[in-house]
N, C-alpha and C positions, 0 to 999 in steps of 0.2 A: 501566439494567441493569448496571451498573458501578459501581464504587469511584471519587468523584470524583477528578481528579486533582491533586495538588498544587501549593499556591499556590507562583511564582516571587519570589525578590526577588534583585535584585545588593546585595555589599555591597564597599566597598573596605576593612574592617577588616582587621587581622593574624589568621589562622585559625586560631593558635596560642592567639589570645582570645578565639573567639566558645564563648558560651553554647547548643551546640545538645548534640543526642542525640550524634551522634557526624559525625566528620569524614573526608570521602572523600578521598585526592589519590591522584596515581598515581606507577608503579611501571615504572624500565625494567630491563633487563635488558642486561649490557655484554658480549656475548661475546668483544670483545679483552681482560678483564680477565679472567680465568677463569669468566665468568658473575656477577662478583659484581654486587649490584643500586646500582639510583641512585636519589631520589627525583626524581620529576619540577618541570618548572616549577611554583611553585606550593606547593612543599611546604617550602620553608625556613626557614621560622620553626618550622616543624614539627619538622622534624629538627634544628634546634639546639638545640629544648628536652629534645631526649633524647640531646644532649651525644654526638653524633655515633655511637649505639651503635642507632638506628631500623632501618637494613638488615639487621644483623646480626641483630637479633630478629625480625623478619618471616623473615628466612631460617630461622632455628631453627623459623620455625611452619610451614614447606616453600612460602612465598611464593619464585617461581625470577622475575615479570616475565613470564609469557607472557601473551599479550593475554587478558582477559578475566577473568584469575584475580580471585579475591576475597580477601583475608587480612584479618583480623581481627582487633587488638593493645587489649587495654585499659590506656589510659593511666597508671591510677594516679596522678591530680593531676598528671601530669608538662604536661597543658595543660588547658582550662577543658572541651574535649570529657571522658567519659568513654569514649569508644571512638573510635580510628584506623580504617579500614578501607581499607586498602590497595589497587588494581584494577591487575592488571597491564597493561601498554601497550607491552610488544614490546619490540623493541631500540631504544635510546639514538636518537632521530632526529637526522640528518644537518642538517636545517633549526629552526626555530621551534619546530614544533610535531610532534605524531604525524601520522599521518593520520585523516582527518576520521573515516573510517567506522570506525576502531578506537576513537576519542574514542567515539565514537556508541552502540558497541558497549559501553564498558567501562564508561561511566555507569549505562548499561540494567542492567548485570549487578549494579553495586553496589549502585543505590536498591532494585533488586528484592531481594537480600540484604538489607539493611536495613530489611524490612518490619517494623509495630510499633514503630517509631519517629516520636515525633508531628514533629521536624526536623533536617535535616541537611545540614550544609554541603557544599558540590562546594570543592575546593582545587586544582582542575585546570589544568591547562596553557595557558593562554590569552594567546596572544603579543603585544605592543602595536606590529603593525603592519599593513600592508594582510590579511592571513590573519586577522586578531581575529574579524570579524565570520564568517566561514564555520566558524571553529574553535568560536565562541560559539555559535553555531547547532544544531551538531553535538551539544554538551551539552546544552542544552536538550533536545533531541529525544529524545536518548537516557533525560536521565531521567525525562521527562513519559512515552514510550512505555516504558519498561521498568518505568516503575511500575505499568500498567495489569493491573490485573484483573478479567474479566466476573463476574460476579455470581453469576450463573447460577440455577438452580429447586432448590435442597436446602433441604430442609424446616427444620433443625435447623442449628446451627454446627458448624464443622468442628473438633474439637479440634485445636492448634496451632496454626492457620491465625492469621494476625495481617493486621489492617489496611496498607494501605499506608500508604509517609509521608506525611505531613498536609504539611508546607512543605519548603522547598528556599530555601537557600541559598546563591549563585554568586557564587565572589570576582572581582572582576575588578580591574583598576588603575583604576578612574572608574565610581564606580556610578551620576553622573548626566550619562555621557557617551550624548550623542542615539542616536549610530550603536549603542549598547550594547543601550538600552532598547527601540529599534527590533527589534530579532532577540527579546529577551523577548516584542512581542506577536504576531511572525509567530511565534515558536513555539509560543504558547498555540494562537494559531489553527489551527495546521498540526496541531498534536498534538492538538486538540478532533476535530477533523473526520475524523483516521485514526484515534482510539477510537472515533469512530462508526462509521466503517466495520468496526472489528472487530464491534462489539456486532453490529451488522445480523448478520455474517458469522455471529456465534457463535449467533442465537439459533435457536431449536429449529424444525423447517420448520414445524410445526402451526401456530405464532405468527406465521408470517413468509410467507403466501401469495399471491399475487402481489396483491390488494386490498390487504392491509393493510400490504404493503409500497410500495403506491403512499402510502398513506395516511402512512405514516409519514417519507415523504420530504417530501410534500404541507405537514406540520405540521414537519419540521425549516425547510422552505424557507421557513416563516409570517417578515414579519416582516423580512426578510432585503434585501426590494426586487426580488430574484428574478424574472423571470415565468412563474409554472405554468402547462402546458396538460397535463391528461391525458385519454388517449382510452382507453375502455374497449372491452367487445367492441364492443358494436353498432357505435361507432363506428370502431373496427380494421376489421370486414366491410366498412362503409359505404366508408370511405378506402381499400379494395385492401389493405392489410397480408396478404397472404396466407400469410407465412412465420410470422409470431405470430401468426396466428389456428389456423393447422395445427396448431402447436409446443402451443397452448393450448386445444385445444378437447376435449381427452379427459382435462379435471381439471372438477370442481364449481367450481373458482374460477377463475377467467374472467382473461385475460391484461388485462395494460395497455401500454402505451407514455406513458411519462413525459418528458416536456420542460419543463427549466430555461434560462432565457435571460438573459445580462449582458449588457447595453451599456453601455460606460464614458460618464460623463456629460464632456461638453466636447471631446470628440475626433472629429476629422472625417476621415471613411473610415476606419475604424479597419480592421487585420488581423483576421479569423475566426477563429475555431477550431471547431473539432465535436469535442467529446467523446462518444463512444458505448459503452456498456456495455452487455453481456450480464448478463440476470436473471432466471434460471431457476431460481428457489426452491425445487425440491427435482425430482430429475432420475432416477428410473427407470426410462431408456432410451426409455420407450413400450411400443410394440409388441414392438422388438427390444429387451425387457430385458436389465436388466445382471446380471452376478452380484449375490447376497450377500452375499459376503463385501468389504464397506467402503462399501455404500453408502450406510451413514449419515452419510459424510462430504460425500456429493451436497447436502446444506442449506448448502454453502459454495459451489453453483453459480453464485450471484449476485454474487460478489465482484467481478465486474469494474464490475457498475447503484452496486453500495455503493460503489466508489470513485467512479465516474465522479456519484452526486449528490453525495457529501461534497465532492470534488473544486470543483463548483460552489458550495458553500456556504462554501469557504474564500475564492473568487475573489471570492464578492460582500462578502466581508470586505479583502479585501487592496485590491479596485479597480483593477486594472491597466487599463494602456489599451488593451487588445482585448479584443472583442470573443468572450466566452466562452455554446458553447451547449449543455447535455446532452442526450441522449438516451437513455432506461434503457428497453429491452426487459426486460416481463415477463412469463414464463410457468410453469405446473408441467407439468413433460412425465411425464404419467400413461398406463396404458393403462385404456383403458375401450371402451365401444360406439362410441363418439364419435370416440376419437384417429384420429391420420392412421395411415396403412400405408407401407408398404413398396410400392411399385410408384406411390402417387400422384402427380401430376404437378400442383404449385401454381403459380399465379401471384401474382408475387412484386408486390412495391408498385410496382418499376420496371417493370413488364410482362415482365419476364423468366418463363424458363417453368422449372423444377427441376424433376427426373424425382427421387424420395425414393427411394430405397436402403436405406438404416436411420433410425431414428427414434431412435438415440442419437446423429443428428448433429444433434441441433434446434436447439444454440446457433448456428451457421450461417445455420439460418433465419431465427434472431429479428435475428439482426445483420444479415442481408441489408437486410431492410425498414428499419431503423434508420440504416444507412450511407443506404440511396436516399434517406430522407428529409431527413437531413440534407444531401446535394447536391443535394435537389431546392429548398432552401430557402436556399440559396448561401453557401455557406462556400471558404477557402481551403484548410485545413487539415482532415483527420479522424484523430485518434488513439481508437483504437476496442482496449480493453480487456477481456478476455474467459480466464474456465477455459473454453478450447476445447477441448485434446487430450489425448490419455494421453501421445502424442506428443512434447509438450516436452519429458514427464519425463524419459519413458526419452530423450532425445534430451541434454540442457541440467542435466535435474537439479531439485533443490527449489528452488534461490533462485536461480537463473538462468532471466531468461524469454526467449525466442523473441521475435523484431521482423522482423515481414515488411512488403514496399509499395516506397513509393519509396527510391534509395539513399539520398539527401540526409538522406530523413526518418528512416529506419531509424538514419542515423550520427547526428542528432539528440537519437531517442531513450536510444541506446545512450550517449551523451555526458552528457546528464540522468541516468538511471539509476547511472553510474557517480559524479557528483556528488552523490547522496541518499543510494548504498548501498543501490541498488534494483538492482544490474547486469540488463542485455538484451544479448542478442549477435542481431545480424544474420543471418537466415537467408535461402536463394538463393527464389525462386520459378519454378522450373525449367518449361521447354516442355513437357518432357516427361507431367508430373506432371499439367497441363492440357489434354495430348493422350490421357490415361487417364481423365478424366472427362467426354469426350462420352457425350452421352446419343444413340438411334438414334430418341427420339419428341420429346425437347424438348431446349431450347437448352444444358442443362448437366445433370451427373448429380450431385446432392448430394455424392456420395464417387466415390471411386474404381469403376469400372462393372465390374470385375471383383470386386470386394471387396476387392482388394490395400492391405494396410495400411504399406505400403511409403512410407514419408516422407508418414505421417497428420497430423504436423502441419504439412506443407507444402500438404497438401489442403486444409486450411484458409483459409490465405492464399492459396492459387488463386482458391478458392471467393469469398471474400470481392471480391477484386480484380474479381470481375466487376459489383460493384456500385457501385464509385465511377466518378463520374463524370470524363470526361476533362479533365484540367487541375487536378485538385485532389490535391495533396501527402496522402499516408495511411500511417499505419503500423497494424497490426495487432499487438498487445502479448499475449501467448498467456502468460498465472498462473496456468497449470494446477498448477503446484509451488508458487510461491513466497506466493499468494493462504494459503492456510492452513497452518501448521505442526501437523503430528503428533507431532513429538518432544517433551523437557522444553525447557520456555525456555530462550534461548539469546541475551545479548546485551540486545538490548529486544523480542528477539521474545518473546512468551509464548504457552502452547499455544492453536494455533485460528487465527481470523484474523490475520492479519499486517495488512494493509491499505495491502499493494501495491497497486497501485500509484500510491496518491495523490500522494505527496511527487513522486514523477515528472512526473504530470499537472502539478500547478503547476508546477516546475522547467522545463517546454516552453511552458506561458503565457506564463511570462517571458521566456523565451527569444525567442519570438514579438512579445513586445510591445518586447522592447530591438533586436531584430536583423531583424523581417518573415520 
């Protein structure tokens, strides 16, 4: 459904000689000099072939160095590129390098500017020391994700619209240095599996309903070493799932529950992980419908199931040594004859009993049964990803998600996130918040038992908390903002899914597998 993405190569040539479309370096900004600009690491040969007069021209074209900017200078023979494209990257940094998530940022912005060009070199900042490889990474990411774009259903071409770049060229000081070429194929990898996750994210619900999005994980995972299990309805009823069978049974197309499974080969008692996503592939409240007005962006319900299988399909790629397991609840929460109500009272996979309140809280249900399951099948760890609330928005904002559970785990997350440039802040799971959701006929009340929407995304994480199991590490990661973007691209995001929060997930595998 996408523009594939562009081949990677390192080269240690002079950038000032390579034969591409046009050449990216960056651009800082010195506010102890009156603002005047500097080229960054990387760009020297660049700027000596335009005889020291590069800044000054970019500045005539209102390039100032604020992070992200884009300028754009045609060379005129002055090097073998015919076009400079300048990416601003903030103020002069203190250390080595920028920081990682402006690198990250400023690449994304450039290649995507740069569309319509079959290649083009990065001349970026790339330090030759312990920081090489997280700063190298950084670019990568940025320009494989900033160049992505879905495909999408238009009949006809777009006039203007141009292709993305076909190749990428990344100067480093040792193009066949191990540690180097090492980070090129974790970033093909890492960058494959979070355009997947947008694609899923982006495509149209009719396409994308809870079969054929078992389906379509089912054949990314072919192949892979992976091990599928999926349980469809009869088999959800048969197994107890009572929270996705409710959540699912008032659409024509029938829920599933998807389990991927890693076991690293040669490691004994390895660490656990439970990965858990919510995937609820197109979400009209139910019974308690939602407004109109936006709920066509409800086909990005599923972003947390899209990350959490792409997530697994990078791991069975990368091989680390724990033990990684998915779990993707799916459902369409429709109303019809069939769906659940408002006053029902389900039993949940754990025997737990939920009194249902609203039926726009059904991502809850489906994760209830998906957390039980996976402590019922013994894991250390559960990082359980989900658009749960309207709650974070208004709480945290678009690119900041909410991380509820244990503290350890929560500072974990929060620590990964800020390493990707995926930030989570830590939020309380207050007594209180869970002394408002007793229920007076069953053991808990989906939401809040007066209706009170008062720290609704803290209802969540109560909620949820009552279904892992005791002893096991959990964080609850709430993308209700950051999983899809509504604005114009921005960075390497581009409109639609994001594909939050993959790089996270990995970043805690790891973390998991070097630290328990």
């Amino acid at each position: 459904m996408t523009h594939p993405a562009p081949t990677l190569t390192l080269v240690d040539s002079d950038p000032a000689e390579l034969a591409v479309d046009a050449i990216v370096i960056g651009l800082h900004s010195q506010p102890d000099e009156g603002g005047a600009l500097l080229p960054a690491a990387g760009a020297e040969s660049i700027a000596a072939a335009f005889d020291g007069k590069l800044t000054a021209t970019l500045a005539l074209l209102g390039a100032t160095g604020a992070p992200g900017e884009v300028t754009k200078l045609a060379t005129l023979g002055t090097i073998a590129a015919p076009l400079v494209v300048a990416v601003g990257l903030g103020d002069e940094p203190s250390g080595s390098a920028p920081a990682t998530e402006t690198l990250r940022r400023g690449t994304g912005a450039a290649v995507r500017a740069l569309a319509g060009s079959e290649t083009v070199a990065l001349a970026l900042p790339v330090p030759d020391d312990t920081d090489a490889p997280g700063v190298l990474r950084a670019i990568l990411e940025g320009a494989l994700l900033g160049s992505y774009r879905f495909a999408g259903y238009k009949t006809k071409p777009q006039p203007g619209r141009r292709d993305p770049v076909r190749a990428l060229q990344v100067t480093v000081a040792d193009a066949a240095d191990a540690s180097a070429r090492a980070e090129v194929t974790r970033a093909e990898i890492v960058a494959k599996v979070v355009r997947l996750t947008r694609d899923w994210v982006n495509t149209a619900p009719n396409d994308l309903r809870p079969p054929q999005f078992a389906d379509a994980v089912v054949a990314a995972a072919e192949g892979t070493g992976l091990e599928v299990e999926v349980l469809d309805f009869d088999a959800l009823k048969a197994g107890g799932y009572g929270g996705i069978v409710a959540v699912g049974q008032g659409s024509e197309a029938p829920p599933r529950l998807v389990k991927l499974s890693y076991t690293p080969e040669g490691v004994t008692d390895p660490k656990r992980v439970a990965l858990v996503g919510k995937g609820i592939t197109f979400d009209t409240g139910g019974i308690s419908i939602k407004p109109t007005a936006g709920m066509w962006e409800m086909k990005s319900d599923m972003a947390g199931a899209a990350a959490v299988g792409a997530a697994l399909l990078a791991v069975a790629a990368l091989k680390p040594s724990v033990a990684v397991t998915g779990y993707l609840a799916m459902a369409e929460n429709m109303p019809s004859g069939t769906a659940y109500r408002p006053g029902d009272v389900i039993t949940m996979f754990s025997g737990k009993r939920v009194e249902v309140l609203n039926t726009d809280a059904e991502g809850r249900m489906v994760l209830a049964d998906a957390i039980a399951r996976a402590c019922a099948d013994g894991t250390d760890y559960v990082f359980e990803t989900s658009t749960l609330t309207g709650g974070q928005v208004v709480a945290l904002g678009k690119r900041i998600a909410g991380v509820m559970g244990t503290p350890e785990t929560c500072e974990r997350v929060r620590a990964a996130g800020d390493a990707v440039g995926e930030p989570a802040w830590p939020m309380p799971l207050p007594d209180d918040v869970r002394k408002g959701m007793e229920s007076e006929i069953a053991d808990i009340s989906q939401t809040n038992a007066n209706m009170d929407r008062a720290g609704h995304m803290l209802q969540g994480g109560v909620f949820l908390r009552e279904f892992v199991a005791e002893g096991v590490e959990w964080a609850h990661i709430d993308i209700a903002g950051p999983s899809y973007h509504t604005g114009e691209p921005n960075g390497y995001w581009t409109k639609g899914g994001t594909g939050v929060p993959v790089r996270t997930l990995l970043a805690l595998v790891d973390d998991v597998a070097a630290n328990g």
